[in-house]
PyMOL Python script that loads the backbone (N, CA, C, O; Angstrom):
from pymol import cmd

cmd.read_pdbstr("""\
ATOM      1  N   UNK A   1      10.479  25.145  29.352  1.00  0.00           N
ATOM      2  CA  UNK A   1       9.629  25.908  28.464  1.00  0.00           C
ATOM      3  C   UNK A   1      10.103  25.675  27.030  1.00  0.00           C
ATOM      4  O   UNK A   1      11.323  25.700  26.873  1.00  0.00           O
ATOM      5  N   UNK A   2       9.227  25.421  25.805  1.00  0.00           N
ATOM      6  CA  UNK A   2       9.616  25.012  24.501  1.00  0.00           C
ATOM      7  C   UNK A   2       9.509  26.788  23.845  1.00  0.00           C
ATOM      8  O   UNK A   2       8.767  27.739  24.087  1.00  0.00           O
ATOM      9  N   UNK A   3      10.401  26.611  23.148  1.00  0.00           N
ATOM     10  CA  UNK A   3      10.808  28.141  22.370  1.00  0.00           C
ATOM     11  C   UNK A   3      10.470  27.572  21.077  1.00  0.00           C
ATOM     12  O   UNK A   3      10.604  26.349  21.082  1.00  0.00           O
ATOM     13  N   UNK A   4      10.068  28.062  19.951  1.00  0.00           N
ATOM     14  CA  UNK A   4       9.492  27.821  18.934  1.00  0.00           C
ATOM     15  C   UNK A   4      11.083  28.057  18.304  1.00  0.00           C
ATOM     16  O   UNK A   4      11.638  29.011  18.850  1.00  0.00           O
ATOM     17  N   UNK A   5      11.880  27.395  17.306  1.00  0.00           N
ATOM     18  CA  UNK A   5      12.765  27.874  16.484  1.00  0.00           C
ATOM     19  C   UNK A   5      12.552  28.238  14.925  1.00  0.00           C
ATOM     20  O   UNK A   5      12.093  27.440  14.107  1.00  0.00           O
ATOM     21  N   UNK A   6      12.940  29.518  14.641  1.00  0.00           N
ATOM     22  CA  UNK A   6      12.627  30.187  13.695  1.00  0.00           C
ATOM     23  C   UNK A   6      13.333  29.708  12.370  1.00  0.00           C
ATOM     24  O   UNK A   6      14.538  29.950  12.437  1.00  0.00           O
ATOM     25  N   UNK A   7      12.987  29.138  11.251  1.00  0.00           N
ATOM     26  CA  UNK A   7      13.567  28.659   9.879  1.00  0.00           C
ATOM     27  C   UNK A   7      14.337  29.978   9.005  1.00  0.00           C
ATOM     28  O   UNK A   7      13.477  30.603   8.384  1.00  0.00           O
ATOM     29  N   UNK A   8      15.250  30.347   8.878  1.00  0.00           N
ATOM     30  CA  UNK A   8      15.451  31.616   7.717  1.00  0.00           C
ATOM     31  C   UNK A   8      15.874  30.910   6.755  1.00  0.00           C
ATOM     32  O   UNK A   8      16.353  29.776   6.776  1.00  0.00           O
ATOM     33  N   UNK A   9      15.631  31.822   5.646  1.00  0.00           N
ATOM     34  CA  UNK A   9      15.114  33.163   5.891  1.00  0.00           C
ATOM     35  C   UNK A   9      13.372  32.568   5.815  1.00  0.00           C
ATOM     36  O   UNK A   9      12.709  31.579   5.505  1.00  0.00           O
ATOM     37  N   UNK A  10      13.265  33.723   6.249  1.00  0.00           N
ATOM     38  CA  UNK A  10      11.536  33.672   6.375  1.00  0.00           C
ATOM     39  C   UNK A  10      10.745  35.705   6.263  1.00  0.00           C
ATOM     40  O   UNK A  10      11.212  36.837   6.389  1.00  0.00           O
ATOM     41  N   UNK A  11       9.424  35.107   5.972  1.00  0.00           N
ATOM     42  CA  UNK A  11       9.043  36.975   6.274  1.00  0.00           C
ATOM     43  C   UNK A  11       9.263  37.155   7.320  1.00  0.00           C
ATOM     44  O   UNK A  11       9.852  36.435   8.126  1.00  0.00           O
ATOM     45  N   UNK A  12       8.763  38.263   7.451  1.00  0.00           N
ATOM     46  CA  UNK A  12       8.606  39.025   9.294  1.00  0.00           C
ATOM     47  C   UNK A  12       7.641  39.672   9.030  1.00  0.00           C
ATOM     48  O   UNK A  12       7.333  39.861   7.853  1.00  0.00           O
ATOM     49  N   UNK A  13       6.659  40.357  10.424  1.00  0.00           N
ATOM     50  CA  UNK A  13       6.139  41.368  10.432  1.00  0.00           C
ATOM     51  C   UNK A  13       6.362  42.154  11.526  1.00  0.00           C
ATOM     52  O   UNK A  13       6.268  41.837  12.712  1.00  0.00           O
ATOM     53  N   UNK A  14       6.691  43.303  10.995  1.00  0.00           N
ATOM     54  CA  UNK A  14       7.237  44.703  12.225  1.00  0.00           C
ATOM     55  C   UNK A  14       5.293  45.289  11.627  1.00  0.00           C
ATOM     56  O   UNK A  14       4.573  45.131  10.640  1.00  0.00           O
ATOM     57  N   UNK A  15       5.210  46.097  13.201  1.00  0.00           N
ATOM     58  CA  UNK A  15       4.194  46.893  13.679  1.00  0.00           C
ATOM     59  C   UNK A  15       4.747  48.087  13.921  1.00  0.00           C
ATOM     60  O   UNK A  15       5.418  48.141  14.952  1.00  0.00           O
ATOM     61  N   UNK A  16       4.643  49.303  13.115  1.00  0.00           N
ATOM     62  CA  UNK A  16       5.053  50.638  13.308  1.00  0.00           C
ATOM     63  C   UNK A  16       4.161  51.720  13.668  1.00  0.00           C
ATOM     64  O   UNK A  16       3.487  52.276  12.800  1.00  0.00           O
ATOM     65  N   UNK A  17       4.110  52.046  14.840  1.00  0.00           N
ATOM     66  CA  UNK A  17       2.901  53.304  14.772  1.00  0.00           C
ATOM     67  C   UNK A  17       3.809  54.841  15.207  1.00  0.00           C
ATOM     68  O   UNK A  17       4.981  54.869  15.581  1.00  0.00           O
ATOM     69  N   UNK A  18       3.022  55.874  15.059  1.00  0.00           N
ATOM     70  CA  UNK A  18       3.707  57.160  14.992  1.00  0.00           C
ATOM     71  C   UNK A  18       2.604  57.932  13.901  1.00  0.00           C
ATOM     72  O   UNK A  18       1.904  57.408  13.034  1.00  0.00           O
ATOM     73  N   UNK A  19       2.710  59.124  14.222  1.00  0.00           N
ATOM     74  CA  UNK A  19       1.845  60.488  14.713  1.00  0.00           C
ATOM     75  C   UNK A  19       1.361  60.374  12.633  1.00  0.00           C
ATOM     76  O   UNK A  19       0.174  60.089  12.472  1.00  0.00           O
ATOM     77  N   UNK A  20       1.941  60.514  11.677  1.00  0.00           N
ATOM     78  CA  UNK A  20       1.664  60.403  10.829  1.00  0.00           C
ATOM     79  C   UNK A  20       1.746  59.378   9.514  1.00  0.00           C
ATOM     80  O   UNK A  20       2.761  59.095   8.878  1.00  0.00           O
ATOM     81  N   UNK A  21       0.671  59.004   9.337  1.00  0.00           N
ATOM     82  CA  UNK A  21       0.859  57.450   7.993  1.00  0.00           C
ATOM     83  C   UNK A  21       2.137  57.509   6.675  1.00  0.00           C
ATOM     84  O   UNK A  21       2.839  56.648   6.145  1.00  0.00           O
ATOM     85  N   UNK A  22       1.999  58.835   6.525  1.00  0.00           N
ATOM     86  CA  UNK A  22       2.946  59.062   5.469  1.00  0.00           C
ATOM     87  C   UNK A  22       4.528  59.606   5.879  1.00  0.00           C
ATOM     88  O   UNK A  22       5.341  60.012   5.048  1.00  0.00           O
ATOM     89  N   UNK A  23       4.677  59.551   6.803  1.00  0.00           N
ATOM     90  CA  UNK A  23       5.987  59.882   7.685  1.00  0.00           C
ATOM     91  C   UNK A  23       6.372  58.308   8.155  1.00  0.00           C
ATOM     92  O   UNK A  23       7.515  57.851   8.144  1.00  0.00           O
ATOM     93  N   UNK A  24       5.451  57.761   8.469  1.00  0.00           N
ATOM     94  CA  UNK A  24       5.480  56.157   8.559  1.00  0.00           C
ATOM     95  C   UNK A  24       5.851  55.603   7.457  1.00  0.00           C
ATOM     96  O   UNK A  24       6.808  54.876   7.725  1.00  0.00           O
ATOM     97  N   UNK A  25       5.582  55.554   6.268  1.00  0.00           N
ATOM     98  CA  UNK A  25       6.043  54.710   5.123  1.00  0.00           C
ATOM     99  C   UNK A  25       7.252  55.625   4.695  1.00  0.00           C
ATOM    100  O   UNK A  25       8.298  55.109   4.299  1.00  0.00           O
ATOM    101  N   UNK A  26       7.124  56.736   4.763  1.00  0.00           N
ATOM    102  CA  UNK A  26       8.634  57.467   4.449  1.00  0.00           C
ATOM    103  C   UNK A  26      10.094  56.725   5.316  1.00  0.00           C
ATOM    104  O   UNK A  26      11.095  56.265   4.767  1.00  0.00           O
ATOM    105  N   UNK A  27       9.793  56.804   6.884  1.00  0.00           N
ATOM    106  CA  UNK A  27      10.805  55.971   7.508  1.00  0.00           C
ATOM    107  C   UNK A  27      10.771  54.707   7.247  1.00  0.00           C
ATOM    108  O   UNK A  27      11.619  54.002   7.794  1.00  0.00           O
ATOM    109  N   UNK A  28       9.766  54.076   6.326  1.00  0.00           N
ATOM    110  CA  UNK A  28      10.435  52.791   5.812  1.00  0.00           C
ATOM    111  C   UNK A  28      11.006  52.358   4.926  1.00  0.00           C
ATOM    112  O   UNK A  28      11.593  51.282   4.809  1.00  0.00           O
ATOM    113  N   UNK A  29      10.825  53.415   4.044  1.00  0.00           N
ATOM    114  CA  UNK A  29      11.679  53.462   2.480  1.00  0.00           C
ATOM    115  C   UNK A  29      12.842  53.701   3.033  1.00  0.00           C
ATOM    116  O   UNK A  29      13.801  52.985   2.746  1.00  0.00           O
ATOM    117  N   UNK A  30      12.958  54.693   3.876  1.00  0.00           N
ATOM    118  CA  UNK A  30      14.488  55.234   4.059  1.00  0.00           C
ATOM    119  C   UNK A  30      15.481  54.118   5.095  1.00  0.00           C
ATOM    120  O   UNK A  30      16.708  54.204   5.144  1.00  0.00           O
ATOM    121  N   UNK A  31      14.618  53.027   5.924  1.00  0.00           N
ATOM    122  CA  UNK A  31      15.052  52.299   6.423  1.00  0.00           C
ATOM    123  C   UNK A  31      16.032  51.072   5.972  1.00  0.00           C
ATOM    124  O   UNK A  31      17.225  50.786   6.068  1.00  0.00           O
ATOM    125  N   UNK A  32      14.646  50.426   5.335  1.00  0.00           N
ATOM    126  CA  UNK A  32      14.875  49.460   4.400  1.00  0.00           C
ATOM    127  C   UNK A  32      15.511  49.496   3.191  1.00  0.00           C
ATOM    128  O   UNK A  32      14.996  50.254   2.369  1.00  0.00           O
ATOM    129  N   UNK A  33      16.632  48.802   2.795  1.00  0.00           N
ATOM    130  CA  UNK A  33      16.884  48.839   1.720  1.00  0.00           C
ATOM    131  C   UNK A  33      16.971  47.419   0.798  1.00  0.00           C
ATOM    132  O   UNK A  33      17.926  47.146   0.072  1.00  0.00           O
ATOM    133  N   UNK A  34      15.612  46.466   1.007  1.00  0.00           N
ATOM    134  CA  UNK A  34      15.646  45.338   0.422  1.00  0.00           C
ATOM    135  C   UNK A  34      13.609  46.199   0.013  1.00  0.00           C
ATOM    136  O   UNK A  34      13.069  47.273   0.277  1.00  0.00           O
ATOM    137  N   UNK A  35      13.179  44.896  -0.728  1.00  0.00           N
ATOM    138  CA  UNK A  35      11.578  44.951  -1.207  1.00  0.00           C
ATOM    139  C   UNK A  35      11.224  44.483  -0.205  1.00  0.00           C
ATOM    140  O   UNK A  35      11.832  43.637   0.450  1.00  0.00           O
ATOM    141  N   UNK A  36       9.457  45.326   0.219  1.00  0.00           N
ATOM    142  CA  UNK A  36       9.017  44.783   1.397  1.00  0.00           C
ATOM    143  C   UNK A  36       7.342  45.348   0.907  1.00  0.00           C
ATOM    144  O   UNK A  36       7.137  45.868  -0.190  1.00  0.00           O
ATOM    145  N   UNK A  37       6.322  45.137   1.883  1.00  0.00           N
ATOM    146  CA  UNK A  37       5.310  45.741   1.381  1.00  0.00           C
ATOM    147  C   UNK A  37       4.977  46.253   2.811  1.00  0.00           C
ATOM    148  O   UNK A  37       5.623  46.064   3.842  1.00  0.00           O
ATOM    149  N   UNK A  38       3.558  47.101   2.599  1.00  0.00           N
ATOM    150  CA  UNK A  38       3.087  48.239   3.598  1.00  0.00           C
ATOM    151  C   UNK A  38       1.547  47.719   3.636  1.00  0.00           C
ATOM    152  O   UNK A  38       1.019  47.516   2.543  1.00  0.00           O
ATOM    153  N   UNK A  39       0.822  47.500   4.766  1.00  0.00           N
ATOM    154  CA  UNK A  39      -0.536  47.663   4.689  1.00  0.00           C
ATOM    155  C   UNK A  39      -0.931  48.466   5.550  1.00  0.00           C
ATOM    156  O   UNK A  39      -0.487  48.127   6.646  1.00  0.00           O
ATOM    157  N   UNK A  40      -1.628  49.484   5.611  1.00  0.00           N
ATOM    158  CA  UNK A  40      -2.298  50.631   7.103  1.00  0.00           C
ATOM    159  C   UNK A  40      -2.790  49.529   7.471  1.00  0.00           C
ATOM    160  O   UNK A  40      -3.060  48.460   6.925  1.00  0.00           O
ATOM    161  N   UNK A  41      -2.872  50.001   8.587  1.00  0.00           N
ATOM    162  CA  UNK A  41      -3.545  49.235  10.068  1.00  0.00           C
ATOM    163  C   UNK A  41      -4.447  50.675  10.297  1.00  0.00           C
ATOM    164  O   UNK A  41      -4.936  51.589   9.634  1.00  0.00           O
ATOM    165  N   UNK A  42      -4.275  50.087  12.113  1.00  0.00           N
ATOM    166  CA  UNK A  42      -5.135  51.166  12.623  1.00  0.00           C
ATOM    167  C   UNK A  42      -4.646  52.244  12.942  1.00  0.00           C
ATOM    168  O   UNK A  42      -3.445  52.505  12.859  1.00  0.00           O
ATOM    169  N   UNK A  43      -5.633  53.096  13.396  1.00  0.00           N
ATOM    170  CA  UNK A  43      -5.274  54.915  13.583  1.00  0.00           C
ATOM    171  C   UNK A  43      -6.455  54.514  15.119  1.00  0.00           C
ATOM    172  O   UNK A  43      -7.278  53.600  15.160  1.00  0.00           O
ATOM    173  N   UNK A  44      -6.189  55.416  16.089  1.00  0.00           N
ATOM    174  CA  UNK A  44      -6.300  55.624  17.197  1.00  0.00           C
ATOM    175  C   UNK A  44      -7.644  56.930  17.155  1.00  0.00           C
ATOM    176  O   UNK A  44      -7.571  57.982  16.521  1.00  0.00           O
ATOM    177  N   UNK A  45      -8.699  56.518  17.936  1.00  0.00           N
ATOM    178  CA  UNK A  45     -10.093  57.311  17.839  1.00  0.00           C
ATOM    179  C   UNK A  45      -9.837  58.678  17.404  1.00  0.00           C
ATOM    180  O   UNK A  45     -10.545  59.125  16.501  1.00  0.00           O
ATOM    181  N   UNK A  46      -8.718  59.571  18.033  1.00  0.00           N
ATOM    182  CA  UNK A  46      -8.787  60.637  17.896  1.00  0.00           C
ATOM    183  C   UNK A  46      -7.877  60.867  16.324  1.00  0.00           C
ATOM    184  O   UNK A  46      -7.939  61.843  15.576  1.00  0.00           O
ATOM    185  N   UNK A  47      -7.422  60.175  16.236  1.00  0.00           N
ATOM    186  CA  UNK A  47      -6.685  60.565  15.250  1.00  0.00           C
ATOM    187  C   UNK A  47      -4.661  60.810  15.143  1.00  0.00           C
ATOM    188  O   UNK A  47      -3.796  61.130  14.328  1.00  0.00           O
ATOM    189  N   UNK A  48      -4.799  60.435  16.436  1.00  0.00           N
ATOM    190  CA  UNK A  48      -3.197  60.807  16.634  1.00  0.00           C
ATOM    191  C   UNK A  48      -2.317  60.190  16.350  1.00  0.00           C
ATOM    192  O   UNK A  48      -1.242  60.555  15.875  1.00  0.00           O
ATOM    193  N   UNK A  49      -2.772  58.919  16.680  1.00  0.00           N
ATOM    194  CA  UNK A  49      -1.610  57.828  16.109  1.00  0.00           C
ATOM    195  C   UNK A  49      -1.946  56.986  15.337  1.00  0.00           C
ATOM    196  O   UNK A  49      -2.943  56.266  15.388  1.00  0.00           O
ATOM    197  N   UNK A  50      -0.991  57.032  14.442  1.00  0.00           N
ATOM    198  CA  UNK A  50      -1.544  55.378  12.965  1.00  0.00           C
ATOM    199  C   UNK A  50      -0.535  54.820  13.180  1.00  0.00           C
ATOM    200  O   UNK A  50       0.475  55.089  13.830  1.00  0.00           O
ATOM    201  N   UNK A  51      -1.034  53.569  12.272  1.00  0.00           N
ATOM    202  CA  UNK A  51       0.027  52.497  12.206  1.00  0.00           C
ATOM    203  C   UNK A  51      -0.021  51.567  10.822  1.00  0.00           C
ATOM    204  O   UNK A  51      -0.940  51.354  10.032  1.00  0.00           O
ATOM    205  N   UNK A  52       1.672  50.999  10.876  1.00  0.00           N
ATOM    206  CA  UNK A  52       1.096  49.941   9.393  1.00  0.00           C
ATOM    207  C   UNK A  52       2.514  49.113   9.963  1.00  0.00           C
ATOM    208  O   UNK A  52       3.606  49.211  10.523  1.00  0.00           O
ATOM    209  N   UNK A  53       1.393  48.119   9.243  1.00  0.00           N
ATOM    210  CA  UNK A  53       2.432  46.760   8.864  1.00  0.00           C
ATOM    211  C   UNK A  53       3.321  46.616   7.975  1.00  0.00           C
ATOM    212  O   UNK A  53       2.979  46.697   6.795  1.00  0.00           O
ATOM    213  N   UNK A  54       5.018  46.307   8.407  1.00  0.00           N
ATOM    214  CA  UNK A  54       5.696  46.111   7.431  1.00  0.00           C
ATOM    215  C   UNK A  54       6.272  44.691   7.343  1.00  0.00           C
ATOM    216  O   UNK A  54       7.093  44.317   8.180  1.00  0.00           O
ATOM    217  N   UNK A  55       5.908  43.987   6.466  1.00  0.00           N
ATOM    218  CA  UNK A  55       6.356  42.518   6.147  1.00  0.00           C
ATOM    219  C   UNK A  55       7.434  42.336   5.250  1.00  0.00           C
ATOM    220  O   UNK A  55       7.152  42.722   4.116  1.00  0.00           O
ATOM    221  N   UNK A  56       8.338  41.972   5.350  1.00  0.00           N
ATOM    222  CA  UNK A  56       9.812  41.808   4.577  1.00  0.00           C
ATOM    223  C   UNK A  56      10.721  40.664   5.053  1.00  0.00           C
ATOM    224  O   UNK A  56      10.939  40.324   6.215  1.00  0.00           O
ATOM    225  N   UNK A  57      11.325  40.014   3.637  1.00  0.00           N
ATOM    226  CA  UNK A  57      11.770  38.821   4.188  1.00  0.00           C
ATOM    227  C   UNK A  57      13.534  39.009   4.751  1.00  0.00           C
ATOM    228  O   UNK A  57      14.554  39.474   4.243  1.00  0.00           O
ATOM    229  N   UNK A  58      13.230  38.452   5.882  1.00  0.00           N
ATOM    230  CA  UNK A  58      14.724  38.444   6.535  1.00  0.00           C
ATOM    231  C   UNK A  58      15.278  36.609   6.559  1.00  0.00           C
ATOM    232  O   UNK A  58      14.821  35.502   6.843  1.00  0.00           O
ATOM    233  N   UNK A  59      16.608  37.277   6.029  1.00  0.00           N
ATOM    234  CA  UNK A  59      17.718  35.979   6.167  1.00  0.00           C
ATOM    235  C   UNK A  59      18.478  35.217   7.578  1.00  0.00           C
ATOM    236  O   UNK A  59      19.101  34.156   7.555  1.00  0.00           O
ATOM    237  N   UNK A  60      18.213  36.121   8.818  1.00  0.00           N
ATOM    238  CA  UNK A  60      18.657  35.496   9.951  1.00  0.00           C
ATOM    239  C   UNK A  60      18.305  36.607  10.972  1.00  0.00           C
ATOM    240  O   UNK A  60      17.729  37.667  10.727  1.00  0.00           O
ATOM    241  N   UNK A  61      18.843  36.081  12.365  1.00  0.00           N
ATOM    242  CA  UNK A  61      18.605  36.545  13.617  1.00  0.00           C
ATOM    243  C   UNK A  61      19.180  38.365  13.674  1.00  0.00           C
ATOM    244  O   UNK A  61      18.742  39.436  14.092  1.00  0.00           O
ATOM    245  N   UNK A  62      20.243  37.916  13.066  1.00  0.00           N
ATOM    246  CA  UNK A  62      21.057  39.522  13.052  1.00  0.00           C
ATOM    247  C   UNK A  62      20.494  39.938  12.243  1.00  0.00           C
ATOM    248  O   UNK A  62      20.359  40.963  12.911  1.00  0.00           O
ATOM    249  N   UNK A  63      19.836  40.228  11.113  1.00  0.00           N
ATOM    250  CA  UNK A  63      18.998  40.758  10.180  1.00  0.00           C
ATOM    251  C   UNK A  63      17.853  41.285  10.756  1.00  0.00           C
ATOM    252  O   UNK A  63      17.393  42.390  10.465  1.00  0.00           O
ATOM    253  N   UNK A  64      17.421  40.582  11.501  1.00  0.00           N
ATOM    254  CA  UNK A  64      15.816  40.784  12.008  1.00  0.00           C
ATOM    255  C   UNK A  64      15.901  42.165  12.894  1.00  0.00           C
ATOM    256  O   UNK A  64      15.447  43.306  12.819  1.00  0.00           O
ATOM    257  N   UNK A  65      16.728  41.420  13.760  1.00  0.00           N
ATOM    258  CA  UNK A  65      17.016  42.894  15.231  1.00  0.00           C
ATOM    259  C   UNK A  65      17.639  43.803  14.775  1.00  0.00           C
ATOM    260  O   UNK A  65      17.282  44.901  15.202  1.00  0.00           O
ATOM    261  N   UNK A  66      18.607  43.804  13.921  1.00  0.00           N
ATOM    262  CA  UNK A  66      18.897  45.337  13.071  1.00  0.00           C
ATOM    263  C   UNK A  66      18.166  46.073  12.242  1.00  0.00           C
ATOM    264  O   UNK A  66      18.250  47.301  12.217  1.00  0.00           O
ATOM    265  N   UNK A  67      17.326  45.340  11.431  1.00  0.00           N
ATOM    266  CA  UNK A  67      15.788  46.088  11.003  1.00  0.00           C
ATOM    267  C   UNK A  67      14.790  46.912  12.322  1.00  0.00           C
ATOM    268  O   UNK A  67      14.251  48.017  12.269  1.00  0.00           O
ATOM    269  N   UNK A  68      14.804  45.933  13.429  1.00  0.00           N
ATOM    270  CA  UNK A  68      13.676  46.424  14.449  1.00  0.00           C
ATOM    271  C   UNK A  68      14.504  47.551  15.074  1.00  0.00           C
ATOM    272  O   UNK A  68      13.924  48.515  15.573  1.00  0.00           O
ATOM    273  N   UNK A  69      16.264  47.436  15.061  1.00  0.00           N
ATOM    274  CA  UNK A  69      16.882  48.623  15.878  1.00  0.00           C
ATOM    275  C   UNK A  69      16.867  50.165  15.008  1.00  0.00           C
ATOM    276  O   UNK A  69      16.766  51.295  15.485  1.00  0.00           O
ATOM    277  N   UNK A  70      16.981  49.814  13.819  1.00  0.00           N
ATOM    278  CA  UNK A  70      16.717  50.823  12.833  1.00  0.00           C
ATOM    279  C   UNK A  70      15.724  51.914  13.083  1.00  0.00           C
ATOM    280  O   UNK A  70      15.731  53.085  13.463  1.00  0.00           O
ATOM    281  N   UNK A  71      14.732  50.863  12.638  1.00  0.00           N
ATOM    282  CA  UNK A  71      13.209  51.202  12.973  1.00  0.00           C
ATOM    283  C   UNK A  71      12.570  51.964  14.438  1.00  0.00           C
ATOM    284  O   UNK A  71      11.696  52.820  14.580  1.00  0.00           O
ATOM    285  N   UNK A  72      13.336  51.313  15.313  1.00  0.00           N
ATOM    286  CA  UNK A  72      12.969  51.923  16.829  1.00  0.00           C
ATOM    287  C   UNK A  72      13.810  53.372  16.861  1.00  0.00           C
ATOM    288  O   UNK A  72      13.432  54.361  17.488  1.00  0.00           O
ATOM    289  N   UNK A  73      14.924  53.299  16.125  1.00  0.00           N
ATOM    290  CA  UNK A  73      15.755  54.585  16.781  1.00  0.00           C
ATOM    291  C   UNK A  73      15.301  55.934  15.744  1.00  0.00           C
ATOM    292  O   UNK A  73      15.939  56.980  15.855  1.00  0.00           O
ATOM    293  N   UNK A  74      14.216  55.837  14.784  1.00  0.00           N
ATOM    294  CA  UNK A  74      14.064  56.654  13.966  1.00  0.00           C
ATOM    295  C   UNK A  74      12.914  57.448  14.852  1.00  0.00           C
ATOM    296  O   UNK A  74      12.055  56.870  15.517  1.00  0.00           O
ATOM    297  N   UNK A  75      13.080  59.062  14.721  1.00  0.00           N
ATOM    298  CA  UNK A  75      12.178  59.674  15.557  1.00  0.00           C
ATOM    299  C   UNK A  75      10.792  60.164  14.771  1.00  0.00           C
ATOM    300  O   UNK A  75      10.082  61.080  15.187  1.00  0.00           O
ATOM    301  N   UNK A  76      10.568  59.505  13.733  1.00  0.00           N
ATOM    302  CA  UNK A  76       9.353  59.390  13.188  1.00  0.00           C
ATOM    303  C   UNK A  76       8.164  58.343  13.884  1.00  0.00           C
ATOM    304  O   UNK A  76       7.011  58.636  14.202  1.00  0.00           O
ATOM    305  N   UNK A  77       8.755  57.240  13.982  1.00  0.00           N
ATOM    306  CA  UNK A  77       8.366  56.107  14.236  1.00  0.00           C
ATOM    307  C   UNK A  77       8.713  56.048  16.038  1.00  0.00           C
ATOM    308  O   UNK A  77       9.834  56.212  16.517  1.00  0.00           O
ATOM    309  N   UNK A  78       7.324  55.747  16.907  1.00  0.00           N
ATOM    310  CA  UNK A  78       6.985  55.960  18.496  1.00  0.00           C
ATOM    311  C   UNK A  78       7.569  54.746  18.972  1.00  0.00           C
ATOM    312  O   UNK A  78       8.580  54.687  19.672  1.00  0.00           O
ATOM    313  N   UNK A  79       6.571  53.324  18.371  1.00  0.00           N
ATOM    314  CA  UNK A  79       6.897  52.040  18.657  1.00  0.00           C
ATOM    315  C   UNK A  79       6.856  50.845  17.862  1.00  0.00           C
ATOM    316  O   UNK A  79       5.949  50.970  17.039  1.00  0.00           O
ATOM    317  N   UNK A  80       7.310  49.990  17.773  1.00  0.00           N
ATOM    318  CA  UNK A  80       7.925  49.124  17.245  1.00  0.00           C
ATOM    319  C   UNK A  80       7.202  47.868  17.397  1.00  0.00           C
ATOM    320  O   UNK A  80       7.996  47.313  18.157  1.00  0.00           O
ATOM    321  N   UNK A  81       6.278  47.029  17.223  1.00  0.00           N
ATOM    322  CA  UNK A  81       6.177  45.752  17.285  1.00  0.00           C
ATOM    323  C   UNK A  81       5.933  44.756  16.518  1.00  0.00           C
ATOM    324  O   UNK A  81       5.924  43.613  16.975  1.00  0.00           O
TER     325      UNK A  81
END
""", "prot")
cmd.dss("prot")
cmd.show_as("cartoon", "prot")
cmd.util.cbc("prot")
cmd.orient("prot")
């Protein structure tokens, strides 16, 4: 099986969803501490869950998964992709 190998640094994009948009970009300010940007995505019919894209450039492998472990263990933020 061919694995694609990744060039760093390069952007990324993490997928964050959880119960409120502005509790969402709050756990990313407080996450992150490099420049990154935010776009909303989607919100879920009823209204319960939103989500946004966070794109930020990472320098390597250990960079990447410590951003996504950050991000996953914050109890603002549901899931991670």
């Amino acid at each position: 099986m061919f694995k694609e190998k990744i060039q760093y640094p390069c952007q990324w994009h993490y997928r964050i969803i959880g119960n409120d948009k502005k509790e969402l970009n709050e756990a990313a300010l407080e996450i992150l501490d490099k420049e990154f940007i935010t776009t909303p995505c989607k919100e879920s019919k009823s209204g319960k869950y939103h989500s946004i894209n966070i794109e930020v450039l990472v320098n390597n492998q250990q960079e990447r998964d410590e951003i996504f472990t950050k991000l996953r263990k914050d109890p603002r933020i549901h899931y991670v992709l």
